[in-house]
N, CA, C and O of each residue as an XYZ file, in Angstrom:
88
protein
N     184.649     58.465    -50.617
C     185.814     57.754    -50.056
C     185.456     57.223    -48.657
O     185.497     56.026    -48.373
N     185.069     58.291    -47.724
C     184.311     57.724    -46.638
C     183.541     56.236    -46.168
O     183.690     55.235    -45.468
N     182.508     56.987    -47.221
C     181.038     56.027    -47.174
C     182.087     54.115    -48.023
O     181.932     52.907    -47.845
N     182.874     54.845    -48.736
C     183.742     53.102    -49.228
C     184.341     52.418    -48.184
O     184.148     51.213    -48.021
N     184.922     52.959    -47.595
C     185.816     52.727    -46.421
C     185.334     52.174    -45.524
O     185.717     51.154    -44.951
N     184.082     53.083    -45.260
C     182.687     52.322    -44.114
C     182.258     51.189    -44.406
O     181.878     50.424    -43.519
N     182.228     50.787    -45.972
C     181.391     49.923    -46.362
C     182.330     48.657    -46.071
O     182.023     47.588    -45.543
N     183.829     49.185    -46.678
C     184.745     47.853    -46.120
C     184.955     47.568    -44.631
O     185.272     46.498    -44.112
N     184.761     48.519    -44.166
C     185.049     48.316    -42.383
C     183.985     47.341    -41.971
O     184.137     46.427    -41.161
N     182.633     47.715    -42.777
C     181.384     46.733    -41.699
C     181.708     45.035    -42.574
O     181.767     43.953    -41.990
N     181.848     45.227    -43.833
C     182.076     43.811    -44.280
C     183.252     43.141    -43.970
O     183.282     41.918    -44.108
N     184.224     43.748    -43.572
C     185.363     42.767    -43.073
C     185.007     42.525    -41.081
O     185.287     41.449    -40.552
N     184.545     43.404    -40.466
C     183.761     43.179    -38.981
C     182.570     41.895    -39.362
O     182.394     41.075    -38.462
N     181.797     41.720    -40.608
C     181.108     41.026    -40.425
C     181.661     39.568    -40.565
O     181.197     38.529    -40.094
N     183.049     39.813    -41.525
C     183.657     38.066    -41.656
C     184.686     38.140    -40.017
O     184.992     37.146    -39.359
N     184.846     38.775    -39.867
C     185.695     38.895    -38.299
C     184.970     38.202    -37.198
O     185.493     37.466    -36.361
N     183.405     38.592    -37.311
C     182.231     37.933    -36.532
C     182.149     36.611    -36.596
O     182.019     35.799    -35.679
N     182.259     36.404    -38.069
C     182.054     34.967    -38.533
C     182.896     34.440    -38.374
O     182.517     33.320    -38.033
N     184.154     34.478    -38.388
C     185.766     33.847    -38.093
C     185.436     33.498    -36.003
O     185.529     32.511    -35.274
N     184.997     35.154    -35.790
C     185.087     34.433    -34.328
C     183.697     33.205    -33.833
O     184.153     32.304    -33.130
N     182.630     33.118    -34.022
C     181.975     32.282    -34.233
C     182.417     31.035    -33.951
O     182.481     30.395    -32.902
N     182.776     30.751    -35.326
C     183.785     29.481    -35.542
C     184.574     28.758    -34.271
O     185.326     27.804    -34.473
């Protein structure tokens, strides 16, 4: 459950990155 959670936290930080970018 953790390690899922982690996995969604870094992939939505990575489109968050990309949104701020923009």
């Amino acid at each position: 459950f953790f390690e899922m959670s982690r996995h969604e936290a870094v992939k939505a930080l990575d489109i968050y990155k990309r949104a701020g970018q923009q």
